[in-house]
Structures are given as structure tokens and as C-alpha cells.
C-alpha positions as CSV (number, residue, x, y, z in Angstrom):
1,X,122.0,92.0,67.2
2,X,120.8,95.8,67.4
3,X,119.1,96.8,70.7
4,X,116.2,97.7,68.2
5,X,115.3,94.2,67.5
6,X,114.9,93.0,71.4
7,X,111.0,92.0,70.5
8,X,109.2,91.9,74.0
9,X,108.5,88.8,75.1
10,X,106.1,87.0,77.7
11,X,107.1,86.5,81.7
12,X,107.0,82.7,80.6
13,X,109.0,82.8,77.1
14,X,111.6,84.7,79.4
15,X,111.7,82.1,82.0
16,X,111.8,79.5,79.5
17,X,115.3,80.8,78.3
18,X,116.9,81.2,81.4
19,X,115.5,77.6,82.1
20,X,117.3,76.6,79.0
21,X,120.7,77.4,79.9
22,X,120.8,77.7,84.0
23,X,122.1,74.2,85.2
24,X,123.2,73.4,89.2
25,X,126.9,74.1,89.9
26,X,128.8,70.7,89.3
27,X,129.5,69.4,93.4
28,X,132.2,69.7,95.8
29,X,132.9,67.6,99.1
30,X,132.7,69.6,102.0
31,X,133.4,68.8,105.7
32,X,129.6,68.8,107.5
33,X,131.0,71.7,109.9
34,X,130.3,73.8,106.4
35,X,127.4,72.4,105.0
36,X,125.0,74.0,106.4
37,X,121.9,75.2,104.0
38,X,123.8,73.6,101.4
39,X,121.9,70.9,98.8
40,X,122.9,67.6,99.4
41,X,124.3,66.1,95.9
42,X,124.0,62.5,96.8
43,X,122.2,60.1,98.9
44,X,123.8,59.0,101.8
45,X,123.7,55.3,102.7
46,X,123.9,53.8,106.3
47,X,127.0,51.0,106.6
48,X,125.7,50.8,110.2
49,X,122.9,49.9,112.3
50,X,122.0,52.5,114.9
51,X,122.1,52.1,117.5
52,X,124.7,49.6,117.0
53,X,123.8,48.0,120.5
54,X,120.8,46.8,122.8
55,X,120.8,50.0,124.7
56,X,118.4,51.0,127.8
57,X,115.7,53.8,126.6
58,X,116.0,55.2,130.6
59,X,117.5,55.2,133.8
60,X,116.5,52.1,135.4
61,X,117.5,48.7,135.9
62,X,118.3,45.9,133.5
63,X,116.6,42.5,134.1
64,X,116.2,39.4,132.6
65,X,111.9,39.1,132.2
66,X,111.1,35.9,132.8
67,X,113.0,35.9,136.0
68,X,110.2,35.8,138.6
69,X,112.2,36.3,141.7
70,X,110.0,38.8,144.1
71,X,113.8,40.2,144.9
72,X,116.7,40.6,143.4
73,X,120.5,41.3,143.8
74,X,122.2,44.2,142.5
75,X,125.5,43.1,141.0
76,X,126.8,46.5,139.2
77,X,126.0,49.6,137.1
78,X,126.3,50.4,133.7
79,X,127.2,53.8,132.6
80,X,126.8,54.7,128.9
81,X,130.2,54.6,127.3
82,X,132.3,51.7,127.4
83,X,130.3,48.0,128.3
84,X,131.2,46.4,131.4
85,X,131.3,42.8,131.6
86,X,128.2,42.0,133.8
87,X,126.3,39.3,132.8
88,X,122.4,38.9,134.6
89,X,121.0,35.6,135.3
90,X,118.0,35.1,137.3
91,X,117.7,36.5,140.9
92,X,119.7,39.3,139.7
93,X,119.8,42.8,138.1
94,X,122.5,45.7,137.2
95,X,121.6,49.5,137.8
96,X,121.5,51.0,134.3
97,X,122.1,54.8,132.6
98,X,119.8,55.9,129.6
99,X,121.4,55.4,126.3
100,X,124.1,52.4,128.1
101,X,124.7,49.3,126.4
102,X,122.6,46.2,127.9
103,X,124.5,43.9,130.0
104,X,124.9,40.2,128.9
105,X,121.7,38.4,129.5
106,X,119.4,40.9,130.0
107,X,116.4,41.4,127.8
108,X,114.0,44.7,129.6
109,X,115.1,47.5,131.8
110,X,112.4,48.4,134.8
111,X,112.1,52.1,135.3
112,X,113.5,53.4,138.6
113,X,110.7,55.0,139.4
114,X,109.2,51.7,139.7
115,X,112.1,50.1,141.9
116,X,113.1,50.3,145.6
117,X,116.6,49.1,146.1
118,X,118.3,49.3,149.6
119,X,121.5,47.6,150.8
120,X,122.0,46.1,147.5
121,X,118.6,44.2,147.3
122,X,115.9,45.5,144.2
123,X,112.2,45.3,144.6
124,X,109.8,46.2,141.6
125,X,106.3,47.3,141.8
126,X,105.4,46.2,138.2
127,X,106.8,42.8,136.3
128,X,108.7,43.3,132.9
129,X,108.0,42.1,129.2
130,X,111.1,41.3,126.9
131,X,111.7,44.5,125.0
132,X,110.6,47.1,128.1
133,X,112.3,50.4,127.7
134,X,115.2,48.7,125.1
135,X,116.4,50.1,122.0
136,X,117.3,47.5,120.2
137,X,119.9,47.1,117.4
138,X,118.9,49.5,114.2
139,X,116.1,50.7,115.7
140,X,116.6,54.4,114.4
141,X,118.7,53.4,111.6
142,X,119.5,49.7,109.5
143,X,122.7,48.8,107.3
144,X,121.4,49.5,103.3
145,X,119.1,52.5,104.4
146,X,119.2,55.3,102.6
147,X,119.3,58.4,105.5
148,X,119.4,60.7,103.8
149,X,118.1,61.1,99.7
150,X,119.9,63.7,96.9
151,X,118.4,67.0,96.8
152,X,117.6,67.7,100.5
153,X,118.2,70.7,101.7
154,X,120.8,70.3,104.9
155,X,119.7,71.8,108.3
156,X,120.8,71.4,111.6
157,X,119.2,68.1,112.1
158,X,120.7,66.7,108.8
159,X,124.1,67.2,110.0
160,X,123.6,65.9,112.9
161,X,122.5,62.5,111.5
162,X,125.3,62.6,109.0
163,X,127.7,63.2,112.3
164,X,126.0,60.1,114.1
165,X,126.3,57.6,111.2
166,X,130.0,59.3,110.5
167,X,129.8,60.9,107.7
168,X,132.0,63.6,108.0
169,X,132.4,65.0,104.6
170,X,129.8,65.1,101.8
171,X,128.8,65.6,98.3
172,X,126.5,69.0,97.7
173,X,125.9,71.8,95.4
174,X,128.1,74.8,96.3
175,X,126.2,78.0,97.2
176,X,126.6,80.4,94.0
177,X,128.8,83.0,93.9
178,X,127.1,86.3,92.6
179,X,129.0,89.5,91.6
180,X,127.0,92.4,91.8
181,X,127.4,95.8,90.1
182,X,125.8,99.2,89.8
183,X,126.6,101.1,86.9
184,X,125.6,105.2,86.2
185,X,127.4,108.4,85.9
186,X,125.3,109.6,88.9
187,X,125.9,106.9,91.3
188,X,128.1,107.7,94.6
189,X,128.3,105.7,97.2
190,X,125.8,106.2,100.6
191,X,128.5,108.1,102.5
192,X,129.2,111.0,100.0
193,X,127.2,114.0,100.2
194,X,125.2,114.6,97.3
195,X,126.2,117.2,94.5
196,X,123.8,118.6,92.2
197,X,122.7,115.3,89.8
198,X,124.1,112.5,92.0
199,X,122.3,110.3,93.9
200,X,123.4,107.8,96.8
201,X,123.6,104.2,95.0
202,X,121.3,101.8,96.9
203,X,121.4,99.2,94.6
204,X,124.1,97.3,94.8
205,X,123.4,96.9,98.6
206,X,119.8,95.9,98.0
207,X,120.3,93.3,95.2
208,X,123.6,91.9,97.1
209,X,121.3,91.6,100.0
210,X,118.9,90.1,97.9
211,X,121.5,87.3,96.9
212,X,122.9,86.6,100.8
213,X,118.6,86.4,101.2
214,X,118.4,83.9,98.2
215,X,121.5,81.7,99.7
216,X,124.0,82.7,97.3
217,X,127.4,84.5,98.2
218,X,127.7,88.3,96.9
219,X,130.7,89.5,95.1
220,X,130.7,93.2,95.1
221,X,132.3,94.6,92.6
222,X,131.1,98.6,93.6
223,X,129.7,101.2,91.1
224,X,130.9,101.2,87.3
225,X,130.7,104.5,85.2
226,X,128.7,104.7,81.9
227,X,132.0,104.1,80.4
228,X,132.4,101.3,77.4
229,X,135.8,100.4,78.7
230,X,135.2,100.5,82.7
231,X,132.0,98.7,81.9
232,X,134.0,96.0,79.9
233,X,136.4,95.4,82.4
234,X,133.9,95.0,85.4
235,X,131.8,92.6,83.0
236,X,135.2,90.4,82.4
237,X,135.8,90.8,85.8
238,X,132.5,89.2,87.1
239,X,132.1,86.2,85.3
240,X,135.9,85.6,86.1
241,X,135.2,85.8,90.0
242,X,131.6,84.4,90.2
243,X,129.3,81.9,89.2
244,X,126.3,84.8,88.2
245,X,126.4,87.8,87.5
246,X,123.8,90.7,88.1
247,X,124.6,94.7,86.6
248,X,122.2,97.4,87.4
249,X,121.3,99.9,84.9
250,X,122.3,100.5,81.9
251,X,119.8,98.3,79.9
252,X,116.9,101.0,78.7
253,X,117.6,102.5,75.2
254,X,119.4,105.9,75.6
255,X,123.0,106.4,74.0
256,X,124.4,105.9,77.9
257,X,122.5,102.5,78.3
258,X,125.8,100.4,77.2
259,X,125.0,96.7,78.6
260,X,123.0,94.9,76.4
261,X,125.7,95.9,73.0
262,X,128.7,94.6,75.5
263,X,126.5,91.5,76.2
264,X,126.1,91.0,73.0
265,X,129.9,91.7,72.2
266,X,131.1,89.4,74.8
267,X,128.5,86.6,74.8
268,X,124.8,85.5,73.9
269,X,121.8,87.3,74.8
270,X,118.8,85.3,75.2
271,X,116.4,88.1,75.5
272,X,116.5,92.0,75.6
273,X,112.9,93.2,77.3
274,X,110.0,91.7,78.7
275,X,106.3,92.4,79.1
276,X,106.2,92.9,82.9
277,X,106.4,96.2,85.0
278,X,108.2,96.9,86.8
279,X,111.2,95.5,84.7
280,X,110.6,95.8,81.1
281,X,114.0,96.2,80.0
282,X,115.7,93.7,82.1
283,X,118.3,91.6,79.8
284,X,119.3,88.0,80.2
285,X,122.7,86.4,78.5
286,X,125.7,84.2,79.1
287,X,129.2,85.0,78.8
288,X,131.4,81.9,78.6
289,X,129.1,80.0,80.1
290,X,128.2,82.6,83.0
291,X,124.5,83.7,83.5
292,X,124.4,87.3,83.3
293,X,121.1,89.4,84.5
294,X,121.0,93.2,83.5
295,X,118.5,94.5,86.1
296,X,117.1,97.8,85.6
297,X,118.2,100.7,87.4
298,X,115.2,102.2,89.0
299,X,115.4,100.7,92.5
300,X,112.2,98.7,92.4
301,X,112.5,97.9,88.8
302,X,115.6,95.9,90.0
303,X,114.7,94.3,93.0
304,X,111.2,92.9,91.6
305,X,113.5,91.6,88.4
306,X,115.8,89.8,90.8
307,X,112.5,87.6,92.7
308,X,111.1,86.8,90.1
309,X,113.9,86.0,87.7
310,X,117.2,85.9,89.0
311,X,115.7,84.2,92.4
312,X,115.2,81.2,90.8
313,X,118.2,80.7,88.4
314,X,120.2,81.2,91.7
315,X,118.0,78.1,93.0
316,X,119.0,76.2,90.2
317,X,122.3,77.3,90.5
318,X,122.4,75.5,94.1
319,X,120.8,72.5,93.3
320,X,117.5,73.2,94.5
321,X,114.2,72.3,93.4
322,X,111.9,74.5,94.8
323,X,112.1,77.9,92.7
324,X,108.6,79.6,93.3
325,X,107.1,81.4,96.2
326,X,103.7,80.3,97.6
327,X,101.0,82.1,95.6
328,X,97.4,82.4,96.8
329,X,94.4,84.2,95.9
330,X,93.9,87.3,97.8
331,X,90.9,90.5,98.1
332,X,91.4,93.8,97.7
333,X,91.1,96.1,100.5
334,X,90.4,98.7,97.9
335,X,90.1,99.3,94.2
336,X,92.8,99.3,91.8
337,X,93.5,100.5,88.7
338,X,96.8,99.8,86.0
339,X,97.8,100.0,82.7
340,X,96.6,96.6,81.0
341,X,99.2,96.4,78.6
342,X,102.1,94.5,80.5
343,X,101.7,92.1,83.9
344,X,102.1,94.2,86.9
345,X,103.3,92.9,90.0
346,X,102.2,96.0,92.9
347,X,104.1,95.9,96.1
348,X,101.7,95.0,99.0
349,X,100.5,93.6,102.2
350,X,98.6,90.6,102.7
351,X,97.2,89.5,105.9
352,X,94.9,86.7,106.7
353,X,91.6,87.4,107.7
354,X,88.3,85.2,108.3
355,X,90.2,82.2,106.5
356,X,90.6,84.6,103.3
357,X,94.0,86.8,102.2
358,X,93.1,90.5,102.4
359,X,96.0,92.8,100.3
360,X,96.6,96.5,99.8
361,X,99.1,98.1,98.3
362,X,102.1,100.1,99.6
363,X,100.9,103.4,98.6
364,X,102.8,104.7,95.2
365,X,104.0,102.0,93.1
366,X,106.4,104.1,90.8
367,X,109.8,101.8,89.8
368,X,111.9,104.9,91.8
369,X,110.1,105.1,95.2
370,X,112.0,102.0,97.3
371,X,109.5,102.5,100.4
372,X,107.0,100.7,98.5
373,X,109.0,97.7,99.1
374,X,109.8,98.5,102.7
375,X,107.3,96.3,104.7
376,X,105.9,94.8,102.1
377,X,105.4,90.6,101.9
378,X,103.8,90.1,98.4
379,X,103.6,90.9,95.0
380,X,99.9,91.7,93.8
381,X,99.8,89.9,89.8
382,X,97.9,92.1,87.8
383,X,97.6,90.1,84.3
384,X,97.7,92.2,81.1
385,X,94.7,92.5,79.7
386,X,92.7,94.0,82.8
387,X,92.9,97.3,83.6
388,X,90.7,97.8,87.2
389,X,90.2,95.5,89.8
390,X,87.5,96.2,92.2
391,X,87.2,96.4,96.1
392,X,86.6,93.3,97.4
393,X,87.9,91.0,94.1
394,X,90.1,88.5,93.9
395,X,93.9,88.6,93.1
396,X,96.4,86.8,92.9
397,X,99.2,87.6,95.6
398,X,103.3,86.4,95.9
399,X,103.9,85.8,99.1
400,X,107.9,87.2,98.8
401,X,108.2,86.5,103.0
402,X,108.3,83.2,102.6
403,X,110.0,79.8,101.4
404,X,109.6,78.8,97.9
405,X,106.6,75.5,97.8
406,X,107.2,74.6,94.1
């Protein structure tokens, strides 16, 4: 396929064809002590009741409730841990610790605070009901309930419940793998002092960033020349090492711009440009089953491809099911004008005000200027079609800060 015939295509026909061929990396066992923010790939099953024992819900004293006696004898304590063999019948009582098993016999604990013991002898200010402060067998947790269900994300309390019922190792998605590249002549990295023509590379730090941000792992496989065989090798390299890959540059239509022929060389492109800015020329393909994302190379350009593309095939990639960012309708703090003939998505700042989203925009929104990024925590849609938006109207607004809803 020439470069020439990459007709451009809509944000959703795009989408569509990653959607087509992304699919969640198969699952691995891990040991819970590494499973954290990973997707669970099963659903977890209780083979025991929890607690597994009558056990007191406080510090107190464990009773039988019907017993009537106005005092009664203390004949022992129970610590949690290991039961002791105390047994209460009436008249009687055993000092009790919060979270130890009940003594034999017993069916409420009274609260210390509303005891008075002294030389052995217990007094209560208040009678117990059956049940008082107990936890009784499978109260938190029955044999044949499923804890925890496929698909849930694992945070701290997650493990811990997998630790209580003993389930040390389990079945999830592995976080992706991404390698990331950045490929140009003029590239050097951010320690070298500039010569005439070069500039600093600060996109492979930004988009490797962007994939720790996402949850996947980066692979950095450093800056690539404009050179068909370096380029080759870096490509073969990546999808060898990782389970996505994501190149920077390359992918407009000069003579230098060698990514989408190698793609097309070494795999299957799905599509070569798309009708958003910034981004148009970003390129989508697979090689031997790899996703592969050629970003463009303005910094921008490439950061705004990744969230909104290669964001969520990561997702996917991980097992998860939420792949879109909240999006709610916002006013401009001041007019706006763009060229109507591709979806823009402007850098911005919303704030809630009054119960509404307010939004303005970063200040320049050329692909090259990276400080229109720096604070910002949306992306302002601008649909096609539309070329000024007024003070005051409504937009719609990305919220990029936070968790994906949908």
C-alpha cells in the first residue's frame, strides 16, 4: 500500500480498527504481594466462612443471656489466638479480647464499660440479648460466595481480602509491556548541548511516562535515526521485547518519514491518517500480532494521540473495562476560534464553578509548544464542522486528570 492512498478517516472509524484487533493479554498467576493495580482474571470463590468462629465484636465479657444471676464468677480470659477450654454455665462469665473466639456455652459478650468486676466477682449495669456484640460464623464472608468477581481492578483492600480467605496467588491480566521510541535525525538526548539543527528529544520521556501513567510498563528503546535499517531493527526489536509498541515521528509524508512503508513491510496497517488535530498523521498496524502506534512527532501531536488512542488499547491490553475519561459539558471563559475541517481537541483548564464547568485554553495550541499541556486537565472537543465558539457556550471538555468512567 502507497502512503498516497492512506484516505483520512473519522476519530470513530479509527477506533473501530484498533477495537478490532486489541484483545487483553492472555493471564498469568501472580503471588498477591505483586498484584497490585493488576485486573483480576477470575472470580474468586470463598471455601470458607469468615469468620470461621463465634468471635466477640469487643473487649468485654462473654456470658450466657439468659443467665439471670445479679453476680457472677469470673472463671478465665480469652485472648484472641488459640481457644481455651472454658466452658460458661450460668452464675459465671470469662473476660474476653475483641476478635477472640467464644468460650463454650456462651451466647453475648457485655461491654466492659458496662461491667465492674473486683476480686473475681462481675457486676453488669445492663442485661444481655443472645447475639450482643458476637460475630457469628460467616458473618463477613459464607462458603459458595463469590468475593471477589472477574474484571475488578485489585487495590489494597482486594488483597487484603484475598490474604484473609488465603488466597495467595491469583489469576490476572499482566500489565502491558510498552516499548517506546523516538525516531529523527535531529533528536539528542536532554543532556547534550544543542548544535545548530538539533533539538533535545522529550518525547520518548513524555509518552514513556504516559504509559507508567496508563499502568503499563515502558520499554525504552532511546532515539532511532531516520535510517531504513536502524529503523528496521528498532521496530523488530520492539515487538520482540513488548507487548505494544509506540514510535514517534516519522509518519508525515516527506522522503525522511520511513514508518508507515516499514509497517507496511513488516506487518498490517489498519489506518495511515485521521481527521483530528492535533494528530493527523498518526498510523496504527500490527506486526506479528503486536499493536504498533506511529505517534507524530511534534510533542503535543504525540501525547494527545497516545490519550486518546493508544490509552485505551493499553486498557484493553490489561483487561480493563473502563477505556474513556469522564466527559462533561463545559463554558467558555472566552471565545474561540479553529479551523472546522478536522475535530480539535485544545489543551485547557476546567474548573467548577456555580455547579457549571468553566474552561480556557492554555494559551497557544500549536502541535510544537509542550507548555500548552503543562497544567492542563482537559481536552476542549471542537467537532468539525464549527469554526467559532462563543464566550459563554457550551463545550464539550475531557477531563485527562482523572479515572476513566466508561
Amino acid at each position: 500500500m502507497s502512503r498516497s492512498l492512506y484516505p483520512v478517516i473519522s476519530i470513530e472509524e479509527a477506533w473501530q480498527r484498533i477495537v478490532s484487533v486489541v484483545r487483553p493479554l492472555p493471564p498469568v498467576a501472580l503471588p498477591i504481594t505483586e498484584v497490585l493495580g493488576h485486573v483480576l482474571a477470575e472470580d474468586i470463590v470463598a471455601v470458607e466462612n469468615m469468620p470461621p468462629f463465634r468471635a466477640s465484636a469487643m473487649d468485654g465479657y462473654a456470658v450466657l443471656a439468659e443467665d439471670t444471676s445479679a453476680e457472677r464468677r469470673v472463671v478465665g480470659e480469652q485472648d484472641a489466638g488459640r481457644q481455651k477450654p472454658l466452658r460458661i454455665e450460668p452464675g459465671t462469665a470469662v473476660r474476653i479480647m475483641t476478635g477472640a473466639p467464644l468460650p463454650e456455652g456462651a451466647d453475648a459478650v457485655i461491654r466492659v464499660e458496662d461491667a465492674v468486676e473486683g476480686d473475681g466477682r462481675l457486676r453488669f449495669s445492663a442485661p444481655a440479648s443472645p447475639g450482643d456484640n458476637v460475630r457469628p460464623i460467616g458473618q463477613d464472608i459464607t462458603v459458595g460466595d463469590t468475593v471477589l468477581e472477574k474484571g475488578l481492578i485489585l487495590g489494597p483492600a482486594e488483597i487484603g481480602l484475598l490474604a484473609m480467605i488465603g488466597h495467595t496467588k491469583v489469576l490476572v491480566h499482566p500489565k502491558p509491556k510498552v516499548a517506546v521510541m523516538a525516531t529523527g535525525d535531529e533528536l539528542v538526548p536532554p543532556d547534550r548541548t544543542l548544535a545548530p539543527g538539533e533539538i533535545r528529544d522529550s518525547n520518548s520521556y513524555a509518552v514513556a511516562a504516559a504509559v507508567e501513567a496508563a499502568g503499563g510498563r515502558s520499554v525504552r528503546l532511546g532515539l532511532i535515526p531516520d535510517n531504513e535499517a536502524a529503523l528496521r531493527a528498532a521496530i523488530l526489536e520492539g515487538v520482540s521485547r513488548a507487548d505494544m509498541l509506540l514510535s514517534t515521528g516519522g509518519v508525515s509524508m516527506g522522503v525522511r518519514d520511513l514508518i508507515k512503508p516499514l509497517l507496511e513491510k513488516l506487518g498490517t496497517v489498519y489506518f495511515g491518517q485521521v481527521a483530528v488535530r492535533p494528530g493527523k498523521p498518526l498510523t496504527f498496524a500490527t506486526i506479528k500480532g503486536v499493536p504498533v502506534f506511529g505517534l507524530p512527532g511534534f510533542p503535543v501531536s504525540s501525547l494527545v494521540s497516545f490519550e486518546l488512542f493508544a490509552r485505551p488499547a493499553l486498557r484493553i491490553m490489561a483487561g480493563q473495562r473502563k477505556l474513556w475519561r469522564p466527559e462533561v459539558p463545559a463554558r467558555l471563559n472566552h471565545p474561540i476560534r479553529h479551523s472546522p475541517d478536522r475535530t480539535e481537541f485544545q489543551r485547557a483548564i476546567v474548573a467548577l464553578r456555580d455547579g457549571e464547568y468553566w474552561a480556557e485554553t492554555t494559551g497557544v495550541q500549536v502541535s510544537g509548544r509542550l507548555k500548552s499541556l503543562v497544567g492542563a486537565n482537559a481536552l476542549l472537543k471542537l467537532p468539525a464542522g464549527v469554526s467559532e465558539f462563543k464566550q459563554g457556550g457550551a463545550i464539550a471538555a475531557i477531563l485527562i486528570n482523572q479515572a476513566e468512567v466508561s
